[in-house]
C-alpha positions in Angstrom: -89.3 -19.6 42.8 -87.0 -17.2 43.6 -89.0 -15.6 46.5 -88.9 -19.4 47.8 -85.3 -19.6 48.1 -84.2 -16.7 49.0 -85.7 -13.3 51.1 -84.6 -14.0 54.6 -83.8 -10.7 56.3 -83.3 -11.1 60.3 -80.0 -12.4 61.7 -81.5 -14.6 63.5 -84.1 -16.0 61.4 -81.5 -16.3 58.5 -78.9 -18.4 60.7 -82.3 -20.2 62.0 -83.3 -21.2 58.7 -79.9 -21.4 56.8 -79.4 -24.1 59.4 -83.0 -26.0 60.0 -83.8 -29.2 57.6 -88.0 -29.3 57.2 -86.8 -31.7 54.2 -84.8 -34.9 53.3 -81.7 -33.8 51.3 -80.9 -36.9 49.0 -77.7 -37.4 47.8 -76.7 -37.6 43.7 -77.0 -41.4 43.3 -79.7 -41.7 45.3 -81.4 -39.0 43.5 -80.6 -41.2 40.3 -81.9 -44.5 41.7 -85.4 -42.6 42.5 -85.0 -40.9 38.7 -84.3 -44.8 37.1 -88.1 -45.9 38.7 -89.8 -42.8 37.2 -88.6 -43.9 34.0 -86.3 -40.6 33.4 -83.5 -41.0 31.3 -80.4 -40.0 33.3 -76.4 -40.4 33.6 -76.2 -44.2 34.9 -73.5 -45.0 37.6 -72.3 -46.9 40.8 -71.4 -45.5 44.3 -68.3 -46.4 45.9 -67.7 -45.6 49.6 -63.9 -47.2 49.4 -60.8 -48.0 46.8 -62.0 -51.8 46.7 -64.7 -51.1 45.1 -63.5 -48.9 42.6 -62.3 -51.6 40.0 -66.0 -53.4 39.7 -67.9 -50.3 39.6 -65.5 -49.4 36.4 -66.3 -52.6 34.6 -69.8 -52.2 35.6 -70.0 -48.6 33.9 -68.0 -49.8 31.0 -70.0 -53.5 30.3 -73.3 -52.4 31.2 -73.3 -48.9 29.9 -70.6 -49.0 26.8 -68.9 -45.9 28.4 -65.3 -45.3 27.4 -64.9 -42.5 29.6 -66.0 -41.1 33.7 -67.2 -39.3 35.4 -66.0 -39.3 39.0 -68.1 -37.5 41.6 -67.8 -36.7 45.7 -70.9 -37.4 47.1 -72.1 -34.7 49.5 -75.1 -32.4 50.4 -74.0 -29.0 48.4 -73.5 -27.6 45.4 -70.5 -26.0 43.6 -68.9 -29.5 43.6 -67.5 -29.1 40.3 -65.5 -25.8 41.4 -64.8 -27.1 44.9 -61.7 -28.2 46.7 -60.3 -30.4 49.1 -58.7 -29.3 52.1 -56.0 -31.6 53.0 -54.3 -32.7 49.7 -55.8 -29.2 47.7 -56.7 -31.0 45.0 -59.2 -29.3 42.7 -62.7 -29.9 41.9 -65.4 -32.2 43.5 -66.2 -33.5 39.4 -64.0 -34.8 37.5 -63.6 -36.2 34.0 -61.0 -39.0 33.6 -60.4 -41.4 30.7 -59.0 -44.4 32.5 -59.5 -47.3 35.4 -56.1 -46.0 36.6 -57.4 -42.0 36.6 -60.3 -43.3 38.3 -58.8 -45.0 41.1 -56.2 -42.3 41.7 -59.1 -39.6 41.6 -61.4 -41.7 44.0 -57.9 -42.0 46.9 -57.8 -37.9 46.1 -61.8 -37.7 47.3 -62.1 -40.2 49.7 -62.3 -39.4 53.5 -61.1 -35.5 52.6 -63.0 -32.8 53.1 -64.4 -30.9 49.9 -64.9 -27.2 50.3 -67.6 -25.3 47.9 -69.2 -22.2 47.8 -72.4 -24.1 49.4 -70.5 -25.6 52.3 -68.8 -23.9 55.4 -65.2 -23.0 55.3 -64.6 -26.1 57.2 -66.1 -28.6 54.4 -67.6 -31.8 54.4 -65.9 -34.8 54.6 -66.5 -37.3 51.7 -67.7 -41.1 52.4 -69.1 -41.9 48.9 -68.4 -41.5 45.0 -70.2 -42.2 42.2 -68.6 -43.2 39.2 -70.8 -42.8 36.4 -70.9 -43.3 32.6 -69.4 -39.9 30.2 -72.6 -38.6 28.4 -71.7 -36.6 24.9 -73.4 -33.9 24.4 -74.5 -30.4 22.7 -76.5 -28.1 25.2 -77.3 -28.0 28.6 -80.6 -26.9 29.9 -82.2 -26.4 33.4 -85.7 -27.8 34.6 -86.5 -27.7 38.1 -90.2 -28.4 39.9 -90.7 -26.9 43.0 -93.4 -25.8 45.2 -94.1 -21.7 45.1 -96.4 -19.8 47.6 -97.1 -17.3 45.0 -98.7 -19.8 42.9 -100.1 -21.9 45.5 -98.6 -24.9 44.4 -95.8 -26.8 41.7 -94.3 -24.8 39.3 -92.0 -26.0 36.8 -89.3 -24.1 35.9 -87.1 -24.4 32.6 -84.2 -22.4 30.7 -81.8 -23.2 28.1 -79.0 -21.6 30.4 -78.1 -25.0 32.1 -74.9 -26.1 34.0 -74.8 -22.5 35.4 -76.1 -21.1 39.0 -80.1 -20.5 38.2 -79.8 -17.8 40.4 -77.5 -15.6 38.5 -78.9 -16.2 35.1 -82.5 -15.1 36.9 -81.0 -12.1 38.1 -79.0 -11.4 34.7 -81.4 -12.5 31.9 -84.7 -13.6 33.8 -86.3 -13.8 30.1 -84.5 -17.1 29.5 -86.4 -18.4 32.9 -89.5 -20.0 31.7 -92.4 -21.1 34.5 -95.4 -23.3 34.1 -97.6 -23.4 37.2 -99.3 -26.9 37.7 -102.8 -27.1 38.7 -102.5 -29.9 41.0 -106.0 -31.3 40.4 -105.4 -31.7 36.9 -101.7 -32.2 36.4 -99.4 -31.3 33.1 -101.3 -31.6 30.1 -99.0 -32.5 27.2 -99.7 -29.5 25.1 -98.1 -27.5 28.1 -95.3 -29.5 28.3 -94.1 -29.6 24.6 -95.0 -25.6 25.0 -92.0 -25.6 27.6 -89.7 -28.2 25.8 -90.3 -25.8 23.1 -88.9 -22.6 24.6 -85.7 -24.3 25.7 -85.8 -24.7 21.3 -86.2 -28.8 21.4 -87.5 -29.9 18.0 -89.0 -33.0 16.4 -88.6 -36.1 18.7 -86.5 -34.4 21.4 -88.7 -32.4 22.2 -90.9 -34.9 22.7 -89.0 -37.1 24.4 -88.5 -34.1 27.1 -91.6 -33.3 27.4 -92.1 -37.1 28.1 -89.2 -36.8 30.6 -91.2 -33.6 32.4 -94.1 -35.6 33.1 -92.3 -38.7 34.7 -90.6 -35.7 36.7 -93.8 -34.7 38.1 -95.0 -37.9 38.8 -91.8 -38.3 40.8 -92.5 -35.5 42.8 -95.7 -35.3 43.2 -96.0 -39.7 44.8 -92.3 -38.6 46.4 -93.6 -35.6 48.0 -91.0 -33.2 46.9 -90.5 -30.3 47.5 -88.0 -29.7 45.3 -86.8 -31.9 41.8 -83.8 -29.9 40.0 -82.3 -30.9 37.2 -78.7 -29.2 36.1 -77.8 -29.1 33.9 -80.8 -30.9 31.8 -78.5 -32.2 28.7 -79.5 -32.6 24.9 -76.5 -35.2 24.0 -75.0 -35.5 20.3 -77.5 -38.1 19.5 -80.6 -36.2 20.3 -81.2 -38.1 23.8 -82.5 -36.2 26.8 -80.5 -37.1 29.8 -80.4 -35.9 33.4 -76.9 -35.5 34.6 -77.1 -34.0 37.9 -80.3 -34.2 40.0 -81.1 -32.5 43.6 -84.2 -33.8 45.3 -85.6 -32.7 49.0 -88.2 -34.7 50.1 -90.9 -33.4 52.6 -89.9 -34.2 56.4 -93.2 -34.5 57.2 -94.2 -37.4 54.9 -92.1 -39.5 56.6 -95.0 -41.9 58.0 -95.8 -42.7 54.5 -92.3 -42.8 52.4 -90.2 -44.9 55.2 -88.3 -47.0 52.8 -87.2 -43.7 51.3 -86.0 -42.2 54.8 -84.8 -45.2 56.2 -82.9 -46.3 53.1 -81.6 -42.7 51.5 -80.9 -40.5 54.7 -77.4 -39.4 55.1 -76.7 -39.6 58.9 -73.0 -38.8 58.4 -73.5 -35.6 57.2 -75.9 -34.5 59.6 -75.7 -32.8 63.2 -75.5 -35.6 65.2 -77.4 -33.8 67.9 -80.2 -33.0 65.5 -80.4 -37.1 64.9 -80.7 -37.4 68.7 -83.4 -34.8 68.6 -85.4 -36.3 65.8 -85.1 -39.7 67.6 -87.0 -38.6 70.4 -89.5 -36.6 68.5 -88.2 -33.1 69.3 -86.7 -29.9 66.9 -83.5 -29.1 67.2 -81.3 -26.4 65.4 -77.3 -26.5 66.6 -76.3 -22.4 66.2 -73.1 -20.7 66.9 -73.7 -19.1 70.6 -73.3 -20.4 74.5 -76.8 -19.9 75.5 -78.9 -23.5 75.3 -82.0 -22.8 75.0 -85.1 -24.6 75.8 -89.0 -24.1 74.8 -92.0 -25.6 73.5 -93.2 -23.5 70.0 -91.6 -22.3 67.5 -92.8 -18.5 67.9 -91.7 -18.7 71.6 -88.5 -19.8 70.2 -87.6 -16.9 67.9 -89.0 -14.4 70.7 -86.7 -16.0 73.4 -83.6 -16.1 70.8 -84.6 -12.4 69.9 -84.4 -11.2 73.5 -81.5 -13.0 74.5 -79.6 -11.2 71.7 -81.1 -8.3 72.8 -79.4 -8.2 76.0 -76.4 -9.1 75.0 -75.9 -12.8 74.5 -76.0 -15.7 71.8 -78.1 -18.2 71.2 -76.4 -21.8 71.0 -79.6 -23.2 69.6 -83.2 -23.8 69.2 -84.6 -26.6 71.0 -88.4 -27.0 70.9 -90.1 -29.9 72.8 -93.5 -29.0 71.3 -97.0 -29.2 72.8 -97.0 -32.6 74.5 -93.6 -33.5 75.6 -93.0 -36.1 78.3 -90.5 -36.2 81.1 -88.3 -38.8 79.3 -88.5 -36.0 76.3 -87.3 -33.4 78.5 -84.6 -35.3 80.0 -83.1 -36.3 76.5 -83.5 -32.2 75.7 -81.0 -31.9 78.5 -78.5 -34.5 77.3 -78.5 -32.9 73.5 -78.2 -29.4 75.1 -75.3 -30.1 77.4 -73.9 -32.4 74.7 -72.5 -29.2 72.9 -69.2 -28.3 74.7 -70.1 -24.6 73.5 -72.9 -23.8 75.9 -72.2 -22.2 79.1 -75.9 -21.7 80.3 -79.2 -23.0 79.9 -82.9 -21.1 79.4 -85.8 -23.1 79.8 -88.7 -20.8 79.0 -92.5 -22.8 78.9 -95.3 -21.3 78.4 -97.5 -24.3 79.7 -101.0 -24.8 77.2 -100.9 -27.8 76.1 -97.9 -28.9 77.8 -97.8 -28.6 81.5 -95.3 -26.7 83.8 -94.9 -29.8 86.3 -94.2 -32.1 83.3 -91.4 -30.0 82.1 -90.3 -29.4 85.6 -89.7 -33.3 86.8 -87.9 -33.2 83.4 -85.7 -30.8 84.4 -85.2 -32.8 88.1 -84.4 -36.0 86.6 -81.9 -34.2 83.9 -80.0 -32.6 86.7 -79.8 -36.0 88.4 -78.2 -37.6 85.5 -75.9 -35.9 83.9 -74.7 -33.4 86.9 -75.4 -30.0 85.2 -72.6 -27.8 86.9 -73.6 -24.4 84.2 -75.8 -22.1 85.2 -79.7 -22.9 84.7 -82.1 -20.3 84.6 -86.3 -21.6 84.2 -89.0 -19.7 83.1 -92.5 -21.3 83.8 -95.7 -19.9 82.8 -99.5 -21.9 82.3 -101.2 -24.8 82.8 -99.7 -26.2 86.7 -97.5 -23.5 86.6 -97.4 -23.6 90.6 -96.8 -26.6 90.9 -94.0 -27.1 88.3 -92.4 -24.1 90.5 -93.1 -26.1 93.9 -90.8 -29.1 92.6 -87.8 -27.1 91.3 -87.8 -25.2 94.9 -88.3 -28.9 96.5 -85.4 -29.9 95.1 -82.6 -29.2 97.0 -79.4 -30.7 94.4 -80.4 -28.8 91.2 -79.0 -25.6 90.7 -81.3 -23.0 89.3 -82.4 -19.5 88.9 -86.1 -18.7 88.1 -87.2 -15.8 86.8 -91.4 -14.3 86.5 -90.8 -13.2 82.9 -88.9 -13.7 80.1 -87.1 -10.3 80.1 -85.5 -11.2 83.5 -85.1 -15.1 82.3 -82.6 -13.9 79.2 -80.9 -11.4 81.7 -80.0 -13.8 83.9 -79.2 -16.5 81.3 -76.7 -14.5 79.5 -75.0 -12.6 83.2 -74.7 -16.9 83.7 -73.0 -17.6 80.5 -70.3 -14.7 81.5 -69.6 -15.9 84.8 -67.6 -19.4 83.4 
């Protein structure tokens, strides 16, 4: 599990990957509403995305789920929420417990449309659109349960521990006895003996046990018909009745399965707190990363990509992303690669470097014609062609007499050039 999280050692890779979604992040309710059709008992609420709709969604959680008390939470894409703060008004936590419709509306104005700081976000925050108002669960302990995919075990593993509530992280690097793993033959599934095995070590007894063990399985199910790739439940709660109850849920959803789970990505995607330059990007069917340099650059694999980052760094510059238009791009494709690149006010040169298998060199070269046209590139462009119609993708850039460009043979003297252009601005 562990291995799968973390282990990241290059610069580049690390603010590559830090950065790149291969997965649908889900916010809290939504996370819930997919929990509620697996049949997995978890802490009932209603999202609110303005002060009008505070004053239902309180009666709702008091009629339909008895619940004196609240919980008010900011919905955004990290964790820490709890220990958070908001930047404009400093007020104090992301979670909060509040006993009355009153509390609730005055907490909700304190969240809405400010930006909530944790130790998962940036320094700069996200700004939150939604909160959920959910029901006050009483209870004794707080476990963690988590299912996940893991390299090392060629497939799910479910992970457990009776240290919930609490960073996982930490308490596997302080006390990784109290982790407990069961690897899932996907073939078979979870058997039920395994799964009261597990329910066991987090010291459930008699029917709670049971009932988690019960709760496990749905879990699976979820992820497995969801395509997860993650399902983490923290904390995991045993409340004073001896109910098993999810409280907080994080799912990521493979990117990749998005042909077959469209209601889920069409219905459950947060666009707001995305890059709006990797929307464009995914629009169009290309991969784009936003990073923090002034060097746009432009390929087609993601191996050339790291190599042409790499040596760009090497010589002294910073990337400012990585684009890739893949193996079969069309002109239209490339054109739109222009627009996102020049879209970021940041970048002060371009490097287009193709090596031309699959994709050919005169493709990405009336690309590059019909960019300039259009949007009037006035930063420096340098172009690195290589493969398939490689001449004759160098015979239209030198036909064309309004874009500005320097070409280069290979790709050491393509990220010289690029980065002597992004210094002369």
């Amino acid at each position: 599990m562990f291995r799968a999280i973390s282990g990241i050692k290059s610069s580049i890779s690390k603010s590559l990957i830090s950065q790149q979604r291969r997965l649908l992040n889900i916010q809290e309710y939504h996370a819930k509403e997919l929990l509620g059709k697996y049949n997995v008992p978890h802490q009932r609420g209603f999202c609110v995305t303005d002060l009008d709709g505070v004053d239902g969604a309180v009666k709702k959680v008091k009629d339909d789920f008895y619940s004196k008390n609240f919980i008010v939470k900011a919905q955004v894409l990290a964790g820490g929420r709890g220990k958070g703060h908001f930047l404009e008004n400093n007020f104090k936590g992301g979670v909060k417990f509040v006993k009355t419709a009153e509390d609730v509306r005055g907490t909700v104005k304190q969240m809405l449309g400010n930006t909530l700081v944790t130790k998962q976000t940036t320094k700069d925050g996200i700004k939150v659109s939604k909160v959920f108002i959910a029901e006050c669960l009483d209870f004794k302990r707080e476990l963690y349960f988590a299912i996940l995919l893991d390299r090392s075990y060629d497939g799910p593993v479910m992970v457990a521990s009776t240290q919930g509530g609490v960073d996982i992280e930490t308490v596997a690097e302080e006390t990784p006895h109290l982790i407990h793993s069961l690897p899932i033959d996907v073939k078979t599934g979870p058997k039920l003996d395994q799964l009261l095995d597990l329910a066991g070590k987090l010291e459930l007894e008699g029917s709670v046990k049971r009932s988690a063990a019960e709760a496990m399985l749905n879990l699976y199910n979820l992820f497995t018909e969801t395509d997860c790739t993650l399902v983490e439940v923290n904390p995991l709660v045993q409340t004073d009745d001896d109910q098993i109850s999810c409280v907080d849920c994080k799912i990521n959803i493979d990117d990749n399965a998005e042909f077959r789970k469209k209601d889920i990505f069409e219905t459950m995607r947060d666009f707001a707190e995305e890059d709006p330059r990797e929307v464009e990007a995914s629009k169009v069917g290309l991969n784009y990363v936003g990073l923090d340099g002034n060097i746009g650059c432009m390929v087609n694999g993601a191996g050339l990509a790291m190599a042409t980052m790499d040596i760009i760094k090497l010589h002294g510059g910073s990337p400012a992303n990585f684009l890739d238009v893949g193996g079969g791009a069309t002109t239209q494709q490339v054109k739109e690669a222009f627009k996102i690149l020049t879209s970021d006010k940041a970048v002060r040169a371009i490097l287009v470097n193709i090596f031309g298998g699959i994709m050919r060199c005169d493709v990405i070269a009336q690309g590059i014609i019909d960019a300039a046209r259009d949007i009037e590139l006035k930063i420096p462009l340098v172009v690195r062609l290589e493969g398939t119609n490689v001449e004759q993708g160098k015979k239209l850039l030198e036909d064309c007499d309004f874009v500005k460009l320097e070409t280069a043979d290979d790709l050491d003297d393509a990220a010289k050039k690029a980065v002597k252009g992004s210094q002369s601005l």
